[in-house]
N, C-alpha and C positions, 0 to 999 in steps of 0.2 A: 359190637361196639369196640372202638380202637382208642385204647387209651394215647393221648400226646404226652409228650418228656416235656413237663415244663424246663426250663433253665432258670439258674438261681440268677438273682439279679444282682449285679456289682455298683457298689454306691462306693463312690471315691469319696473319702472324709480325715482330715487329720486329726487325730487323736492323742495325747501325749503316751509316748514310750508303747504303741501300737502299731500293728502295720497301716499303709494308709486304703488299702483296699478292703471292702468289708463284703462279704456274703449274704445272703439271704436263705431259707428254706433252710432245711436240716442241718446242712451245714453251717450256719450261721454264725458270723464273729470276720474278726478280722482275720486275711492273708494275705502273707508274704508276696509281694511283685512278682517273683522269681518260680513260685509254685507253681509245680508241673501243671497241675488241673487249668492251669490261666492258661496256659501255651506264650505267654507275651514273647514280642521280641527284647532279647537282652537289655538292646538299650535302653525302650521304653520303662521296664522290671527298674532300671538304674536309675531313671528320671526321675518314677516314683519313689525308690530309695533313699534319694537324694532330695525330695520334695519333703518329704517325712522328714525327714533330718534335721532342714531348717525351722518346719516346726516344734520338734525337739528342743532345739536352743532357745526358743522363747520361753521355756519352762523355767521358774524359778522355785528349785527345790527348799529355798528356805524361805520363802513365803509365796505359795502356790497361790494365792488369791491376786497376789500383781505380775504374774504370768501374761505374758503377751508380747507382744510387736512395740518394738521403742518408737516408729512412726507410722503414722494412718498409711503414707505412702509405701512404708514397708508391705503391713499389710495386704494391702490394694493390691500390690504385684504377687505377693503372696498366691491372693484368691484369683487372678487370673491366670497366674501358671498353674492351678492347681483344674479352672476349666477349662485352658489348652488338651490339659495330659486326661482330663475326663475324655473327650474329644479325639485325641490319639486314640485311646482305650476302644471306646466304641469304632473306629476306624479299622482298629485291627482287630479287633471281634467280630464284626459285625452284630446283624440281629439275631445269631444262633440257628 
């Protein structure tokens, strides 16, 4: 019998003051764009970098409960560059 290497599955998610790529299976949690194990290209590593980030600034650290997006439309472009760069990701990974 021939065991298969599953691969961990990468869920794209923003999170506040986390990276925005998260793991699955043993390793599980979030990583860094840039880590070797991803192989990404730079840029893409910087996209999401830089995706993470603008979620960062919606955080309000003195009252974490009105944390968010100051308009719907902010938002809205938000979650669609964040399923372009999902999209990217799988692109340059392919299906392992």
């Amino acid at each position: 019998m021939t065991a298969t290497k599953r691969h961990p599955t990468i869920k794209v998610m923003a999170d506040y003051e986390c990276h925005p790529l998260w793991l699955t299976g043993v390793d599980a949690g979030d990583i860094e764009p840039g880590d070797s194990r991803l192989n990404l290209s730079p840029q893409l590593a910087q996209r999401f970098t830089t995706w993470a980030q603008q979620f960062d600034q919606t955080f309000n650290h003195d009252d974490p409960i009105s944390s968010g997006f100051l308009t719907r439309q902010a938002e809205e472009e938000f979650v669609a560059t964040g399923e372009s760069l999902a999209s990217d990701l799988a692109r340059e990974l392919g299906s392992g």
